[in-house]
Every structure is written in C-alpha cells, then in structure tokens.
N, C-alpha and C positions, 0 to 999 in steps of 0.2 A: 504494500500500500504506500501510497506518496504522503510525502510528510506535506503537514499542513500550510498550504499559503499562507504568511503569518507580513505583518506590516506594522514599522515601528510605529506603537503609542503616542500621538504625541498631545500636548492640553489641546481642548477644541474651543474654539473663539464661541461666543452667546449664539453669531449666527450660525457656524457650522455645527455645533449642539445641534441647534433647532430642525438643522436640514438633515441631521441625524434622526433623529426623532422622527421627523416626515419619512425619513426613507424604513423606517423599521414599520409604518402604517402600509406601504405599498400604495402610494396613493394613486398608479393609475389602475390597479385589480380591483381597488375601494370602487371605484368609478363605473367600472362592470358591475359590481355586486348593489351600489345603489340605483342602477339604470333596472335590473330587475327586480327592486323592492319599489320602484316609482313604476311598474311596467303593471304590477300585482294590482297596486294599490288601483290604477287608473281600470284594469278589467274590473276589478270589483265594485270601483264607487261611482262608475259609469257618469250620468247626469246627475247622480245625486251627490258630484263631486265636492268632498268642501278639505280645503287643501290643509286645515291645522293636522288632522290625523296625518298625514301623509310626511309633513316636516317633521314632527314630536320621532314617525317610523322612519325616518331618515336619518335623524341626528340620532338616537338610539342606536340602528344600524353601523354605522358610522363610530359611534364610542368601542361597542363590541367587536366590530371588525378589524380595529386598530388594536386593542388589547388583547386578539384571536394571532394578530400577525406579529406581535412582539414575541410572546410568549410560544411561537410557533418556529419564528427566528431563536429564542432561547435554547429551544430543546434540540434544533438543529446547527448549532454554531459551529463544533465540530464537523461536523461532514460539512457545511458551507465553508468552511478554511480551506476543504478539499480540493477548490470549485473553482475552477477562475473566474467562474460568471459572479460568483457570490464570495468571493474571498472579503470581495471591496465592503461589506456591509457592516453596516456599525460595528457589531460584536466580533466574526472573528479579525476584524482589523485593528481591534481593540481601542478603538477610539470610545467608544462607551460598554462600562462593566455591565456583567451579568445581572446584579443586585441589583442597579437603576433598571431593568429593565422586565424583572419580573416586578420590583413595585408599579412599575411604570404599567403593565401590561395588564395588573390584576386588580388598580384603580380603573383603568381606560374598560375593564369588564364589563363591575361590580360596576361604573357610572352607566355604563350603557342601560343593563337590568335595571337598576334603579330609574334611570330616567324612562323607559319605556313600563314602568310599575306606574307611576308617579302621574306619567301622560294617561292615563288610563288604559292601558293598551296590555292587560296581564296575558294571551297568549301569545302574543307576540313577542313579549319576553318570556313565557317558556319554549315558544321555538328558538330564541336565539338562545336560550342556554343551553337546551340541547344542539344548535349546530357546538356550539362555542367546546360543549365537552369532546363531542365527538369527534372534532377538528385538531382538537389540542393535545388531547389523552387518548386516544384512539388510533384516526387515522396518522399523525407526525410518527410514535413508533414504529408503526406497523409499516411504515417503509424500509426499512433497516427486517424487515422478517420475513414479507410475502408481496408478491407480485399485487395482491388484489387490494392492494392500499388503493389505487386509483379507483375502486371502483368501489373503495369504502368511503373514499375520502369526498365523490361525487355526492352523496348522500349529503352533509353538511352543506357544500355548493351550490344544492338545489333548496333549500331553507330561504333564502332571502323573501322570493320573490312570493314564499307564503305569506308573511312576514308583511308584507304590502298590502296581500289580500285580504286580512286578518284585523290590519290597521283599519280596513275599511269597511270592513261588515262587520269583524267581532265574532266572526265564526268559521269553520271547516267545512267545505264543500266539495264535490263534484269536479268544478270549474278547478279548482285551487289544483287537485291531483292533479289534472292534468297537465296544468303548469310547469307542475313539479316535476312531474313524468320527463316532459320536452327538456328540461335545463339539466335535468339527471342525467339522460342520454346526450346529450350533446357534449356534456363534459369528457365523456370518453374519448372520444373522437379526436378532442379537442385538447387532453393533456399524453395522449400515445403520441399526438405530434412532435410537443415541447419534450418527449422521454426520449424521443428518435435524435431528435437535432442535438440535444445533451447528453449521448447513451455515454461517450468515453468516459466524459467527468462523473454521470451518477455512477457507473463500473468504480472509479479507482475512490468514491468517495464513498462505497460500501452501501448502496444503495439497492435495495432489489425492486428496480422495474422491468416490465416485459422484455423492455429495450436492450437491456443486457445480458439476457439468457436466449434473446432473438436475432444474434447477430446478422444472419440471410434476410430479416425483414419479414419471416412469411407469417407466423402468428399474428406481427403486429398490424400489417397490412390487412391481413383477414379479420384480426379484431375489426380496427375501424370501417371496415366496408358494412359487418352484422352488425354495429349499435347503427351508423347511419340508414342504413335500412331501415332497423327499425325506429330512428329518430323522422324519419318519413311518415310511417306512418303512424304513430302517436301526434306529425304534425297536421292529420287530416283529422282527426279526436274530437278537436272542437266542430267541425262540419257533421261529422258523423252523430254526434249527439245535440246537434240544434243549437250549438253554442258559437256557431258563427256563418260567414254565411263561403259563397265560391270565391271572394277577394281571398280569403286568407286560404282557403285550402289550396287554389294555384300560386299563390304566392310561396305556400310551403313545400310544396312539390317543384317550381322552380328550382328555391331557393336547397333544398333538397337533392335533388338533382345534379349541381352543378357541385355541392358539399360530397356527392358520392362519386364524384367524376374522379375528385382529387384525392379521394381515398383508394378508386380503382388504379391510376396512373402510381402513384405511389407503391402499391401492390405488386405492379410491373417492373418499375423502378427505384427501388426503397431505397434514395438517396437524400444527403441533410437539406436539398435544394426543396425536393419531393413532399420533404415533411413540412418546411417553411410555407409552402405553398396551403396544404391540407391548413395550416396555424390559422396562415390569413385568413383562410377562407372561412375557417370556425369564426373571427372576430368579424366579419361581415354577416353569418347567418343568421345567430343568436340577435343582435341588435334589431337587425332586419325584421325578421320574423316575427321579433315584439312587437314592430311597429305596425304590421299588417295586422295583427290580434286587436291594437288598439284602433286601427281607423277604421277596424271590420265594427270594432263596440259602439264604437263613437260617431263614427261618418254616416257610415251604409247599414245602423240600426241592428249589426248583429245582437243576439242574444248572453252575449257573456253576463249583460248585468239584471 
C-alpha cells in the first residue's frame, strides 16, 4: 500500500479556515442534494405552494448535510491521504485537526435536527436522521468491507428529496416512493462512473469498489446498463399511475435513452474517457428529469399534487 499523501501543517489565515470549513461541506454535492429536496417539496405542494416550509426544509437540509460531510471526511481521512484527488482536503493535509471537526460536524447535525424539530417539520427530521446514521455509521465503513457500499450508500442519497415532500404535506405517500425509487437508481449508475475514473486510487487506498475487482470493465459496464434500464422504467411510474401526464414520461424515456447509450458504449469500451462521459450525463439526467416532473405538476396540470 502507498504511504499517505501527507502536506506540511501550516496556521490557516481566518479566511482560508473559512474556505476550509466550506470545502469539508462539499458545497457543490450540497447543491444536488438541495435541488432535490426543493424538487420534493414543489411535486408535493403543487399550487398550494407556500415557500416558508420549503426554506425552514432547506436550511435544515443544509445544516445536516454539512455535519453528514464533515464527519464523513473524518472517518475517511486516512484512505483520502491515499488519494490525490483528496489528499488536498482539510484533514489529511492537516490544515484542520480531527477534534474541530467532529465538534464541528456533530453541532452542524444536532443544529440541523433541531432546526427542522423547531420548524415544525418532525418527519422530516426523522428522515434526515436516519439518512445522516446511515451515511455516517453504515455506509462510510462499509467501503473498506464490500462492494455493495454503493448501493447501501444510494439508500441515504435518495432521502432528500423525501424530505421536501414531507416538508410539504407532512406525510408518506405513493408519489414520494416513487421519487425515491428514480434518485435511488440513478445513483448507481451515477457513482460506478466516478468508481471507474478513480479505480487506481480507490485500489491503493484500500477501498472495495466494483471498480477494483473489475478490472476488464465487464460487471461494471453491465451493472450500469440493469439499474439504467431499470431507472427507465421507474421513470415512466408517475405516467403509469396517473401521477403525471406524456411530457414527462417522453421526456424520461429521452432522457433515459441517451443515459443508457452511454452506459452501452462504455460496456464496449470501458475506458476513464467512457466513464466521464456516462458522469456527465448522470448530472444532466437527474436535474432534467426533475424538471419535467415539475412542469408536468405545474404547467400541463399533471396529477402529482
């Protein structure tokens, strides 16, 4: 095993503190994960929208998610020293201790629960406590043990955009599963990519993803073509059950389509060029596809709400 990327210590000035701090939030994945907790919230509260719930499930969102990613970076500081991608990050560059950072991570929690208690919003902080355990004490070990961290770790991933739903009606439905269903499968898809383009460094940094025990590409190629498959048709679900109307089911099947082209080609040619491609195109689907669900609610009178 390769000894750790290690970078001298040195004091951090107020602002690079600060941009420390920021980068241990991950603030453009924060960005994903608050687009589909505003994606939830706007399927559920359709015209009866009133946007206080929605900020109160945002910044809550937002507390938890940053004290999910600290404490997510804590428990993997070692294998990120491994990493060139992640050598540079706060902890193991040693620019900020361990100890500020699980205080820091387990304030930024306990504020999130708390303000999502407070906002009146009690299951929407018990969904984010259970992503928050799941995330932190679950899935982060379980990559260091079994391939299927990815598809434990999808499980929390797909939480937010409950979370939105939930801020806005205050209950569990039908609609919300299926939500959940679409963001769960698409995460597969979507982090076999980033496994493929990083296989060397997760290998020397003791890491057990597909990507390392699939050198030829053929599992991982064939993974992502079965969940997109079936991320197809979970994105026809809302049509099939009345919950929206042919804008979004063609739009999901486009957008579907062109997501399983680049899993096929890839399959072909499993190279890091191959896998970047399949990346993009996950961050083109997922947003997209929100946004067909909401102008199917909102425009053209679908029935989500």
């Amino acid at each position: 095993m390769k000894a750790a990327v290690t970078l001298p210590c040195v004091p951090s000035l107020p602002l690079t503190r600060a941009g420390d701090y920021l980068q241990l939030a991950r603030p453009r994945l924060a960005l994903l994960v608050l687009l589909t907790v505003g994606a939830g919230w706007l399927l559920a509260a359709g015209e009866r929208a009133n946007c206080g719930p929605l900020i109160h499930a945002l910044i809550g969102t937002s507390l938890l998610f940053a004290g999910a990613s600290g404490l997510n970076q804590l428990l993997e500081r070692d294998s990120d020293g491994l990493m060139a991608r992640t050598a540079n990050r706060p902890l193991p560059s040693g620019r900020v201790q361990p100890s500020e950072v699980l205080v820091l991570g387990c304030c930024l929690s306990a504020g999130g629960l708390v303000y999502l208690l407070a906002a009146g919003q009690p299951l929407a902080a018990g969904l984010g406590a259970f992503a928050l355990v799941s995330y932190v004490f679950i899935y982060t070990p379980l990559k260091r043990r079994t391939v299927l961290n990815t598809l434990i770790g999808a499980i929390p991933g797909a939480i937010p955009p409950l979370m939105g739903w939930v801020a806005a009606r205050g209950r569990m439905d039908s609609s919300a599963l299926v939500l959940f269903l679409i963001v769960f499968l698409w995460q597969i898809p979507h982090f076999l990519a980033i496994a493929w383009i990083y296989r060397d460094e997760y290998g020397a940094a003791g890491l057990e993803m597909l990507s390392v025990s699939d050198p030829a590409g053929v599992q991982t190629g064939q993974q992502m073509i079965r969940y997109t498959l079936v991320l197809i048709v979970a994105g026809l679900l809302p049509c099939a059950l009345g919950l929206g109307s042919w804008f979004s089911g063609l739009g999901s099947v486009v957008l579907g389509g062109v997501f399983l082209y680049t899993a096929i080609v890839f399959t072909r040619t499993p190279t890091k060029d191959q896998a970047r491609r399949v990346f993009r195109m996950s961050l083109v689907y997922l947003p997209v596809l929100l946004l067909f669900f909401v102008l199917d609610a909102l425009l053209l009178n679908g029935t989500w709400t």
